[in-house]
VEXMISE-401108 format. One record per atom (N, C-alpha, C): residue number from 1; atom name; x, y, z; residue in one letter. Coordinates in pm, 1 decimal. Each point is the difference from the previous one (the first is absolute). Layout:
NUM / CA / X / Y / Z / A;
...
// end
This chain:
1 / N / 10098.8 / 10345.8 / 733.6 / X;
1 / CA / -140.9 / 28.1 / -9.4 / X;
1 / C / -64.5 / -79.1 / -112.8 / X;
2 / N / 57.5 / -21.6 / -96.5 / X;
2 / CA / -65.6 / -59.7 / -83.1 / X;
2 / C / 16.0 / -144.2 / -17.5 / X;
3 / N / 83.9 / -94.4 / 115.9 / X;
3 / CA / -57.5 / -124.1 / 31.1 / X;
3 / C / -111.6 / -29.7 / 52.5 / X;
4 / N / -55.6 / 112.0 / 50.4 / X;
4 / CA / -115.3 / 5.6 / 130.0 / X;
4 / C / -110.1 / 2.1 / -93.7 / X;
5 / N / 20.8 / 102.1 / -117.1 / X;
5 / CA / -128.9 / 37.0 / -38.8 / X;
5 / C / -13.4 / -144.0 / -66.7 / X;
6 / N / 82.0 / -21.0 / -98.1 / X;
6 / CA / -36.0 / -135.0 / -49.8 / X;
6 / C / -36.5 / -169.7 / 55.2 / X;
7 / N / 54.4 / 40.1 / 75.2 / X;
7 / CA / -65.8 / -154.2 / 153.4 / X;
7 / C / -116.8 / 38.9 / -41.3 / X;
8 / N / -34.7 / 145.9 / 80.4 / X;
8 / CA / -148.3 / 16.2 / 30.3 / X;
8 / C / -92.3 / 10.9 / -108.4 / X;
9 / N / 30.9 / -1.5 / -148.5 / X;
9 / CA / -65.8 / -56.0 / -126.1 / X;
9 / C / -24.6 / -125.1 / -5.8 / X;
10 / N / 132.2 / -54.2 / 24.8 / X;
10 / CA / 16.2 / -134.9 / -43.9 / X;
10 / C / -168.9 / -92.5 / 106.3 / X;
11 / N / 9.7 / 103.5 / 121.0 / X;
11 / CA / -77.5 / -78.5 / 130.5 / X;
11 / C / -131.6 / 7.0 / -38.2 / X;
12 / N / -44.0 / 147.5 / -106.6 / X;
12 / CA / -133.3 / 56.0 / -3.3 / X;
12 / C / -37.4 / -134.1 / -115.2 / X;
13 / N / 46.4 / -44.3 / -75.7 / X;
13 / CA / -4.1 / -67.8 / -99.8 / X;
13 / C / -18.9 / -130.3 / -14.0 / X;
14 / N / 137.8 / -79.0 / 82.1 / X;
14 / CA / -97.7 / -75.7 / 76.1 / X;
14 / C / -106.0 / -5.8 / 73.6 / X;
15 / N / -29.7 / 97.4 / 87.6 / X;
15 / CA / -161.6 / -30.7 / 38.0 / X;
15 / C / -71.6 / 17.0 / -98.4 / X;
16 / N / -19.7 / 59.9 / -80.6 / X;
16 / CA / -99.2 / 36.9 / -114.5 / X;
16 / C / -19.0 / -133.1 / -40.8 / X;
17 / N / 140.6 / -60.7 / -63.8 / X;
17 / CA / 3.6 / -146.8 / -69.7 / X;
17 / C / -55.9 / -94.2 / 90.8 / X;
18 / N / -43.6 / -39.0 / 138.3 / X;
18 / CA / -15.7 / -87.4 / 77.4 / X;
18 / C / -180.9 / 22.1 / 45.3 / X;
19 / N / -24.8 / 149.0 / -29.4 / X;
19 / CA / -138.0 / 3.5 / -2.5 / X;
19 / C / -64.9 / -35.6 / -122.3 / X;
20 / N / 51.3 / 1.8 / -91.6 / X;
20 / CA / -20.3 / -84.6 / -119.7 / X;
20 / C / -5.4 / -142.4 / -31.5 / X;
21 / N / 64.7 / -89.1 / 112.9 / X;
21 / CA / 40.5 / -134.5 / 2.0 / X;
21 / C / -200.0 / -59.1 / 67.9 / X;
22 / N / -18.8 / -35.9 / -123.7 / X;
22 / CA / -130.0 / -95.6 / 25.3 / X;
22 / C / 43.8 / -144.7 / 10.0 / X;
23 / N / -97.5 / -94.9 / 130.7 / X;
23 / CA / 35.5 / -134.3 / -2.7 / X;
23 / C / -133.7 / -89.2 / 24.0 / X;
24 / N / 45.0 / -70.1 / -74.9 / X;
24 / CA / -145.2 / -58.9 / -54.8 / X;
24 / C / 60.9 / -202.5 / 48.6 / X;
25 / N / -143.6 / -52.9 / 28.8 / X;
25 / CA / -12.9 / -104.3 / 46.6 / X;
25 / C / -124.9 / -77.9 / -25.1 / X;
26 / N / 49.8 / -153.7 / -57.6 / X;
26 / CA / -82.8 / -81.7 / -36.9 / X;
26 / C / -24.0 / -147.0 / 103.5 / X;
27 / N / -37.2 / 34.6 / 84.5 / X;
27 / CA / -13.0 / -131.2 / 88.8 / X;
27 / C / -121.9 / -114.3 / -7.3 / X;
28 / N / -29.0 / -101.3 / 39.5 / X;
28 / CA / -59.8 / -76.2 / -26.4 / X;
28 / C / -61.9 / -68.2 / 157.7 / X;
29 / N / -119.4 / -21.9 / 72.2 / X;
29 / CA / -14.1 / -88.0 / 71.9 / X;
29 / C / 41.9 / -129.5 / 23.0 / X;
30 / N / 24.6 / -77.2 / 97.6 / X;
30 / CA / 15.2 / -166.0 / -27.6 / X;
30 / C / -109.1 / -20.8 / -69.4 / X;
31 / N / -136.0 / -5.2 / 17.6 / X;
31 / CA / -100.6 / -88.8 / -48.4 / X;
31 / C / 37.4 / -32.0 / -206.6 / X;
32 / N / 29.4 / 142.5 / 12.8 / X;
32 / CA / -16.8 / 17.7 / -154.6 / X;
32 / C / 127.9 / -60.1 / -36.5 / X;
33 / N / 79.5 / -34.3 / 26.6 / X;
33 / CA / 90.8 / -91.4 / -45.7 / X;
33 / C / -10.1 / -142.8 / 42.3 / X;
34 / N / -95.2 / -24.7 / 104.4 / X;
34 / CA / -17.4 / -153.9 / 22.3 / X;
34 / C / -137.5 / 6.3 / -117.1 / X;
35 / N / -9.2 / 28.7 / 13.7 / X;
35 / CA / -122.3 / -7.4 / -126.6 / X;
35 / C / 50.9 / -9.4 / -182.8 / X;
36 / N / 69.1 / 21.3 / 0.6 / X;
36 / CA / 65.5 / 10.9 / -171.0 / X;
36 / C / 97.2 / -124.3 / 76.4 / X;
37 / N / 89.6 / -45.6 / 30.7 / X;
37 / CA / 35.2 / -90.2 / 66.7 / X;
37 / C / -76.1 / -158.3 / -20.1 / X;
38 / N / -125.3 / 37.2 / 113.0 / X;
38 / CA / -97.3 / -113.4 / -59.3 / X;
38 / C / -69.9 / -56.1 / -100.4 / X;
39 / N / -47.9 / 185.1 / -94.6 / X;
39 / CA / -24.7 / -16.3 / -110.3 / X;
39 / C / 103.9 / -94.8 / -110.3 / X;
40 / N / 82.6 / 31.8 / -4.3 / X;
40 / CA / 148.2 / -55.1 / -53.0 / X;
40 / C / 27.3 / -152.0 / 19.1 / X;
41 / N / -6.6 / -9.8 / 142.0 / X;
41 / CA / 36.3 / -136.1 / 22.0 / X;
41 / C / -122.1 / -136.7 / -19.4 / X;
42 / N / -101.0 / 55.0 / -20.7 / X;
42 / CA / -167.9 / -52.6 / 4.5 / X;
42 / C / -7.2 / -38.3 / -168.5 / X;
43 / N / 103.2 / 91.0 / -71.3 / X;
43 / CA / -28.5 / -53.8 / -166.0 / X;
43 / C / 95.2 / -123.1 / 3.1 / X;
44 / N / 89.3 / -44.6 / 84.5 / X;
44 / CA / 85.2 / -85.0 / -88.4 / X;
44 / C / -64.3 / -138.1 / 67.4 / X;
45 / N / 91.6 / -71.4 / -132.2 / X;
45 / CA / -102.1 / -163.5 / -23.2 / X;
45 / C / 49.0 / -113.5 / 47.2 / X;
46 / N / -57.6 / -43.1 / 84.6 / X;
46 / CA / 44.4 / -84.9 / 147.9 / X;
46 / C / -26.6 / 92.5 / 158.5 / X;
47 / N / -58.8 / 85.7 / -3.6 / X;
47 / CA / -21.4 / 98.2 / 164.6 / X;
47 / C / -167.6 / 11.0 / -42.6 / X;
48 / N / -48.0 / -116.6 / 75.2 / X;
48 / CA / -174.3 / -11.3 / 55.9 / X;
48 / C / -29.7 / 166.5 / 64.2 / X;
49 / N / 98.1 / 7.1 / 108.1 / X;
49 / CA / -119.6 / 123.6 / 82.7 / X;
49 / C / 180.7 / 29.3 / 113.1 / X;
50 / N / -50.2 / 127.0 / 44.0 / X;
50 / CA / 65.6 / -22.4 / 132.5 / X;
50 / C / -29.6 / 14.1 / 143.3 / X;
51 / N / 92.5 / -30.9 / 66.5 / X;
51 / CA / -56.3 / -24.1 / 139.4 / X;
51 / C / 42.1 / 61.9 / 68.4 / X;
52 / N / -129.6 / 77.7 / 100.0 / X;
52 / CA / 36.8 / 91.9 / 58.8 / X;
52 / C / -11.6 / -60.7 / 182.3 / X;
53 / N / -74.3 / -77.8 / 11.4 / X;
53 / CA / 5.5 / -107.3 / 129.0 / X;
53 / C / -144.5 / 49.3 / 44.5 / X;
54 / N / -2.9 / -31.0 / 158.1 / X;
54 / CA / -116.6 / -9.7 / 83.9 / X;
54 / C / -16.2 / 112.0 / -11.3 / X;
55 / N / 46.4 / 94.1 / 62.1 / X;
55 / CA / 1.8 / 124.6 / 3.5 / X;
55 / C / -57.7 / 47.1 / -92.5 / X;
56 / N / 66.2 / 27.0 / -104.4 / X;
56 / CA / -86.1 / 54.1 / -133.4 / X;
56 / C / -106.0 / -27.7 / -0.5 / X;
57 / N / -32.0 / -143.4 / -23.6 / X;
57 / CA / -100.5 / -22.8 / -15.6 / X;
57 / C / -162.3 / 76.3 / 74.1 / X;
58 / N / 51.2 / -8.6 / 154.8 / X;
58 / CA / -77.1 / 87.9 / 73.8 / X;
58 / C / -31.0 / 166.0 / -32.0 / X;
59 / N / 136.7 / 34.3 / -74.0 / X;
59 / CA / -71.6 / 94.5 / -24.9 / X;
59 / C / -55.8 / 45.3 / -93.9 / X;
60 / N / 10.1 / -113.5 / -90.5 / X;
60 / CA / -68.6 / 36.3 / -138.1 / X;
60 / C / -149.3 / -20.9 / 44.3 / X;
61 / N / -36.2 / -66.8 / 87.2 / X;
61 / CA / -105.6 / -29.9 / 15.7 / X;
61 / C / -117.1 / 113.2 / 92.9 / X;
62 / N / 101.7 / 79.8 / 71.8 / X;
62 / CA / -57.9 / 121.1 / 34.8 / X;
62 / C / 36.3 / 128.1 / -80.5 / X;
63 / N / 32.7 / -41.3 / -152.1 / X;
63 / CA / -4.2 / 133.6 / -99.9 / X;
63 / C / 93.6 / 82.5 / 43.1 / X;
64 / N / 111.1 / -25.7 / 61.4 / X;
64 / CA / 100.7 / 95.6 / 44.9 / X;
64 / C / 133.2 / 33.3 / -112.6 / X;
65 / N / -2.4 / -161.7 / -68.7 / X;
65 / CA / 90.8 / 32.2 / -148.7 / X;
65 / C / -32.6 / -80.3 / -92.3 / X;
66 / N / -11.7 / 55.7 / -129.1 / X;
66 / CA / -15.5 / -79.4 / -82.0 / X;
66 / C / 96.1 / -115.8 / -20.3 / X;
67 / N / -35.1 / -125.9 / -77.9 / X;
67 / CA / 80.0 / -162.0 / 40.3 / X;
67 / C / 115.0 / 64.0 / -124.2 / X;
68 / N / 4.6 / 73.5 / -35.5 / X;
68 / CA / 40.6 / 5.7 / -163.0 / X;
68 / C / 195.6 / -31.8 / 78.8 / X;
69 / N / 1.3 / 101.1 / 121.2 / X;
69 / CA / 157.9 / -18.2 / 8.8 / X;
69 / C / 41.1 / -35.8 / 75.7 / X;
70 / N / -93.7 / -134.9 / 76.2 / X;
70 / CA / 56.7 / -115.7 / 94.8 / X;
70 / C / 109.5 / -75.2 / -37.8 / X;
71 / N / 92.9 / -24.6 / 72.2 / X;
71 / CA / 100.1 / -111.7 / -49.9 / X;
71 / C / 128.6 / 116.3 / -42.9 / X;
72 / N / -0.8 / 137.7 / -1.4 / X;
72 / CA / 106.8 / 100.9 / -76.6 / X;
72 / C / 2.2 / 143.8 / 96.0 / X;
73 / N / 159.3 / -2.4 / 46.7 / X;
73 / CA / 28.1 / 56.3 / 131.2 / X;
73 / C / 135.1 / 114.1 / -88.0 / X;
74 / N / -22.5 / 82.6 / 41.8 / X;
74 / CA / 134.8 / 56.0 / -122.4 / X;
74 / C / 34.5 / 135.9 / 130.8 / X;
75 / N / 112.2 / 37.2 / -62.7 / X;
75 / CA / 68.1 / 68.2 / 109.6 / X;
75 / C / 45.3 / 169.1 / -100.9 / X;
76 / N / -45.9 / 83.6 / -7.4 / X;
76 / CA / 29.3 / 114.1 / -95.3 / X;
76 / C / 94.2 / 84.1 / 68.0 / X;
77 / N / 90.8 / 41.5 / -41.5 / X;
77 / CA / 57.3 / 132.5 / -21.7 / X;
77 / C / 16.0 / 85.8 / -97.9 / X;
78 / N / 89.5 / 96.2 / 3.2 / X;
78 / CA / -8.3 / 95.2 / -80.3 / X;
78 / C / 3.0 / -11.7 / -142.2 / X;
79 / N / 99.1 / -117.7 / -45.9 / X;
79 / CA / 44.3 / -21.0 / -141.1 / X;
79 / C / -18.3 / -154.6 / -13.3 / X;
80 / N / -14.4 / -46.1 / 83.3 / X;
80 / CA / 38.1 / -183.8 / 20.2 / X;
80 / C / -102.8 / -29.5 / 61.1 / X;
81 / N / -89.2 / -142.5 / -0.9 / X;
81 / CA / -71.4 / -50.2 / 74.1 / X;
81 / C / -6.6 / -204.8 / -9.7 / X;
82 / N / 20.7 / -25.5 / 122.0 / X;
82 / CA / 11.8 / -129.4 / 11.1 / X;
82 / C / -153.7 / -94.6 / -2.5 / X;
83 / N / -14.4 / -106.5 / -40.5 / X;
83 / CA / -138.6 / -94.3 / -4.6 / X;
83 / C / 15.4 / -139.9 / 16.2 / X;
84 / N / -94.9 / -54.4 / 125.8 / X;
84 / CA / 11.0 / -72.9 / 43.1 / X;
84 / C / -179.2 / -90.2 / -44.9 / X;
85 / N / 11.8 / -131.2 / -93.5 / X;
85 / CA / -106.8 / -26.9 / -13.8 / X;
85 / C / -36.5 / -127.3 / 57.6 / X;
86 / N / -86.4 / -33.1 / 70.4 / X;
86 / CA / -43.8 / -138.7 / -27.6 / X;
86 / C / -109.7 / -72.6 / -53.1 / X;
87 / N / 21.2 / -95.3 / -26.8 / X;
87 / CA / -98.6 / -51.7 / -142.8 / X;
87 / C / 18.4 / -131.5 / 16.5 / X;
88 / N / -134.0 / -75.3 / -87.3 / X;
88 / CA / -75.2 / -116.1 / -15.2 / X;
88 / C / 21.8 / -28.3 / -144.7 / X;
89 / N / 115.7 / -86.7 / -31.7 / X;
89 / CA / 40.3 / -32.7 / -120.2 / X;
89 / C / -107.3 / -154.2 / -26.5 / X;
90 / N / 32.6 / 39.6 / -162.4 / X;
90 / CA / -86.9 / -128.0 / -26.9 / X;
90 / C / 86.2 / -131.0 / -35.8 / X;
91 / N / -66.8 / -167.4 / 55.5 / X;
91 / CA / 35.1 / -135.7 / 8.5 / X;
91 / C / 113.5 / 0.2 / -137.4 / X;
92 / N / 69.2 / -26.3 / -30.7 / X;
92 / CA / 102.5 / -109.9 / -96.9 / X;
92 / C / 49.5 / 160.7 / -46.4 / X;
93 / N / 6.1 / 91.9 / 11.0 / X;
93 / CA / 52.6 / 139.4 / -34.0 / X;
93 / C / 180.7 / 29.2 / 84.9 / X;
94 / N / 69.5 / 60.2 / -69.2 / X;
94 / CA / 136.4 / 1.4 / 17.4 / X;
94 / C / 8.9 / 142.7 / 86.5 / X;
95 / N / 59.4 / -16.3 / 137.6 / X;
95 / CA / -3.6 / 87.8 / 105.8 / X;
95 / C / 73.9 / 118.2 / -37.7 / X;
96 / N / 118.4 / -57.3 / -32.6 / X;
96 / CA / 94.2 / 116.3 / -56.5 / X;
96 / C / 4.0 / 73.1 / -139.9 / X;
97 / N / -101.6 / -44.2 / -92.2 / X;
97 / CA / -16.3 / 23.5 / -114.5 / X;
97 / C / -72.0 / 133.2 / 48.6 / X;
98 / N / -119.9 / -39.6 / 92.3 / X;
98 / CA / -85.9 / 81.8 / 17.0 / X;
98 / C / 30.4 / 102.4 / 87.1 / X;
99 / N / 120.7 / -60.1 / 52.8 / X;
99 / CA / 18.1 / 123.6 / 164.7 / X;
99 / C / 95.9 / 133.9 / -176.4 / X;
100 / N / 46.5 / -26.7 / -65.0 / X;
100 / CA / 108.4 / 89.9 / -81.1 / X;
100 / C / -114.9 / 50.4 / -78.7 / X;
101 / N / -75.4 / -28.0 / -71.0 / X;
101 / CA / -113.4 / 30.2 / -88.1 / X;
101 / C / -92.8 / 130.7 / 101.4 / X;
102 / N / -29.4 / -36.1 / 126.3 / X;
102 / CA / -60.3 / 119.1 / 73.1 / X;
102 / C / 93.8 / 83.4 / 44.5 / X;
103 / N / 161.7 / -31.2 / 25.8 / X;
103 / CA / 67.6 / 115.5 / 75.1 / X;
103 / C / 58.7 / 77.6 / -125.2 / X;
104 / N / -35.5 / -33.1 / -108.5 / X;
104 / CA / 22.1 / 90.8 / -179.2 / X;
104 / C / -100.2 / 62.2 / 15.8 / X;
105 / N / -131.2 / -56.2 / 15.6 / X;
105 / CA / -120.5 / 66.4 / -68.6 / X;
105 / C / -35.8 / 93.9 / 153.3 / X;
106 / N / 16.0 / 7.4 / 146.6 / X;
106 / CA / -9.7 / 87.3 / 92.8 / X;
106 / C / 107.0 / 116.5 / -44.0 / X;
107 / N / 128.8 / -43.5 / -13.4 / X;
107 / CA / 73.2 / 130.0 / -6.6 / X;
107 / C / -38.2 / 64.7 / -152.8 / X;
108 / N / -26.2 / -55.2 / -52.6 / X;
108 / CA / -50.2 / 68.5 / -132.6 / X;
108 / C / -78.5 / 91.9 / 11.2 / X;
109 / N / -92.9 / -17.3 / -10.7 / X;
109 / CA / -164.4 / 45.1 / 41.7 / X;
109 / C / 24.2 / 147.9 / 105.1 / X;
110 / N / 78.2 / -81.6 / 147.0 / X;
110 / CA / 8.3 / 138.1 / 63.8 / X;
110 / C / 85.1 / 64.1 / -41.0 / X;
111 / N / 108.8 / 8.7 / -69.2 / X;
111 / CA / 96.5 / 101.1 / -50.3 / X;
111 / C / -94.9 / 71.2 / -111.4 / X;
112 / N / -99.9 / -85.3 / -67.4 / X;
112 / CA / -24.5 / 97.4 / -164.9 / X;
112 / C / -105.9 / 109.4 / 64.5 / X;
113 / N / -58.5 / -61.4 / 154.6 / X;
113 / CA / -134.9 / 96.0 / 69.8 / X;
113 / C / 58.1 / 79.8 / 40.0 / X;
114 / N / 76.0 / -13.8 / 115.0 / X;
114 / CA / 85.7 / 97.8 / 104.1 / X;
114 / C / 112.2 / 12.5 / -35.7 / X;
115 / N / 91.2 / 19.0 / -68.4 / X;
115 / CA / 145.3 / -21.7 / -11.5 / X;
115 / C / 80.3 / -62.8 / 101.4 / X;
116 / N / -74.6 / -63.1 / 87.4 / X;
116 / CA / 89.9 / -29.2 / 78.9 / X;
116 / C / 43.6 / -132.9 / 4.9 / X;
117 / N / 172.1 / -31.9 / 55.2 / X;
117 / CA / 60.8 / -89.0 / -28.3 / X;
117 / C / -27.3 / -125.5 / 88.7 / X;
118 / N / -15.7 / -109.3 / -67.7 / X;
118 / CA / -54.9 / -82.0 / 114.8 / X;
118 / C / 98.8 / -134.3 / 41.5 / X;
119 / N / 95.8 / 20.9 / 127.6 / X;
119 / CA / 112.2 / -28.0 / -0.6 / X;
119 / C / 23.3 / -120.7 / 80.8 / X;
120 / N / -114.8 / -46.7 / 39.7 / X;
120 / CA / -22.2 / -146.9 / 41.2 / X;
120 / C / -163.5 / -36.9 / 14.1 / X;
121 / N / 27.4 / -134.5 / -109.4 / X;
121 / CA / -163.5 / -58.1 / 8.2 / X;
121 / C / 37.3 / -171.4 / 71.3 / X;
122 / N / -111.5 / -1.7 / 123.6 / X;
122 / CA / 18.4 / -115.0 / 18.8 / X;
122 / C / -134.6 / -103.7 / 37.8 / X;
123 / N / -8.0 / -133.6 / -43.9 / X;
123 / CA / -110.3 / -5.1 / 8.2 / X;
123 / C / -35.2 / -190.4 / 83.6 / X;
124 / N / -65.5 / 7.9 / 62.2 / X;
124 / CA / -21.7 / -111.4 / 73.2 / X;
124 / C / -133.5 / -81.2 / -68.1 / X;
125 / N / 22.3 / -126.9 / 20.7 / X;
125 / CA / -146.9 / -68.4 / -44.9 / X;
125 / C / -15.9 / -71.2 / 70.0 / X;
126 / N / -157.9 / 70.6 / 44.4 / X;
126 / CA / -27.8 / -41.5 / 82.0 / X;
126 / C / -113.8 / -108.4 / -1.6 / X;
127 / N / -6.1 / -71.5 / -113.3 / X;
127 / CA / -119.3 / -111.3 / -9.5 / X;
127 / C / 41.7 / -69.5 / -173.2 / X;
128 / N / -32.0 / -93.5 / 14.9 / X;
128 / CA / -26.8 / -33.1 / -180.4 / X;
128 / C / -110.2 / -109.3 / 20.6 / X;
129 / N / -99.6 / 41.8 / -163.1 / X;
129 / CA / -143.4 / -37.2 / 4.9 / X;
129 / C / -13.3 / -46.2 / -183.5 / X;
130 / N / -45.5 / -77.2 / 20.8 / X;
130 / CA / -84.6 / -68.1 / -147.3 / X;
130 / C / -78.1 / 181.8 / -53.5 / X;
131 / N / 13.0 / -5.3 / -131.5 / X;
131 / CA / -111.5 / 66.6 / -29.7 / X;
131 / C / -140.9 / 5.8 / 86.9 / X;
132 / N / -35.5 / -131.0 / -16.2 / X;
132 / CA / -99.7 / -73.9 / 59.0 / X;
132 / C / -60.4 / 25.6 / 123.0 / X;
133 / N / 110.5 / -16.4 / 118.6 / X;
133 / CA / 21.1 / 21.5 / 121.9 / X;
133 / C / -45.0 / 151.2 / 18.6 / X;
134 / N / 83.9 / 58.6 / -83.3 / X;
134 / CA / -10.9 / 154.0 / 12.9 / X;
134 / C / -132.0 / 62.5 / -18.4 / X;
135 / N / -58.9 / -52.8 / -101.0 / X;
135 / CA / -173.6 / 45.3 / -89.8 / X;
135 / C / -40.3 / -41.2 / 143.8 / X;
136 / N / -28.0 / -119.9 / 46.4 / X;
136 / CA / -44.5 / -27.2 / 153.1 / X;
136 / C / 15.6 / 70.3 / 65.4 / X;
137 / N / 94.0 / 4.7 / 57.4 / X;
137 / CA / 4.1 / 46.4 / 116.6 / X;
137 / C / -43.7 / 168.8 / -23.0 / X;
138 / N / 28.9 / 41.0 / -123.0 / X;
138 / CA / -65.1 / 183.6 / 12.3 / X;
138 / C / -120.0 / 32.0 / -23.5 / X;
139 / N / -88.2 / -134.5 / -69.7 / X;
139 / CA / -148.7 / -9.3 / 51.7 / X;
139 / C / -56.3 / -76.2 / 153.7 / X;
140 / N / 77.3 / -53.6 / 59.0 / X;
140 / CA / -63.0 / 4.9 / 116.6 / X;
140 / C / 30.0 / 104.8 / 103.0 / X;
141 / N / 126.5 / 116.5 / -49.7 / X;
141 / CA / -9.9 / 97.5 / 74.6 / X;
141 / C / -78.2 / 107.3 / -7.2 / X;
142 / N / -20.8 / 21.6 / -131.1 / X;
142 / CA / -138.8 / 61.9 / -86.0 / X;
142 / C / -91.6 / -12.3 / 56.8 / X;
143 / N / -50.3 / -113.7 / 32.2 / X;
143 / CA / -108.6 / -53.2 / 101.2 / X;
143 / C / 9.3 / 37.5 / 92.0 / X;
144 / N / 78.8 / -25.9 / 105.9 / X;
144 / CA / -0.7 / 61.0 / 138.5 / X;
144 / C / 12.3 / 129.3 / -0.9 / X;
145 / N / 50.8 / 94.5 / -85.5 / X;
145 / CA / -5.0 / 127.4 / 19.4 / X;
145 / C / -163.9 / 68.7 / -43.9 / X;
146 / N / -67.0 / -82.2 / -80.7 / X;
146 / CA / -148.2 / 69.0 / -1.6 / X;
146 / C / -81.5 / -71.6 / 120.8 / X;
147 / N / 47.7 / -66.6 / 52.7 / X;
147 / CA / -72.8 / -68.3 / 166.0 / X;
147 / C / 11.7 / 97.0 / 110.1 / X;
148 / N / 114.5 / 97.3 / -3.1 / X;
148 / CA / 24.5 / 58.5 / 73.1 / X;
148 / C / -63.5 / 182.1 / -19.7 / X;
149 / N / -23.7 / -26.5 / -108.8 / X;
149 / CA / -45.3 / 150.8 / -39.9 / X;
149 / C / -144.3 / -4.0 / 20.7 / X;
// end
């Protein structure tokens, strides 16, 4: 008899202890990590802009997303999240200097925001432009986008 009674303590107790068990969760959207992402990758020196293609473009132009996180595609889970960027490096600038300088300063940034671990950064370039080229060409898009408004 008195294995029984004590199971059936041992059972009341655990439940008690398990209605007690609070679980708490910090998740994050994609945007908001392609966004600290871009933010991140947009400071370092040699990356003009990035590119988000035709597409984007269209829809920046019907106000559907802001341009801020064209060009930065990231993949989240629970603890880990992967980022995929592409970008418009600038003329006589060192590819790989710059590709290690943004995949430090992306996983940085999102680990110190979100804690989360960022366990592959990879990044394509997709153009290289003169300073020069670049000031151009984002005032004549400047232009066409108040033609259209």
């Amino acid at each position: 008899m008195t294995n029984s009674y004590n199971k059936q303590v041992e059972i009341n107790r655990q439940a008690t202890e398990n209605e007690r068990t609070f679980h708490h969760s910090l998740t994050f959207d994609n945007s908001v990590v392609e966004k600290i992402a871009a933010i991140s990758a947009r400071e370092v020196q040699g990356i003009l802009d990035m590119k988000g293609g035709f597409a984007a473009g269209l829809t920046n132009r019907l106000g559907a997303k802001d341009g801020l996180t064209n060009g930065v595609s990231v993949e989240v889970g629970e603890k880990q999240a992967a980022v995929d960027l592409k970008v418009i490096l600038e003329y006589s600038q060192s590819a790989p200097v710059i590709f290690k300088q943004a995949a430090e300063s992306v996983k940085s940034q999102i680990y110190h925001m979100t804690g989360l671990e960022v366990v592959e950064v990879n990044m394509h370039v997709d153009d290289v432009m003169t300073q020069k080229e670049y000031m151009q060409s984002k005032s004549s898009a400047n232009e066409s986008n108040s033609e259209l408004q």
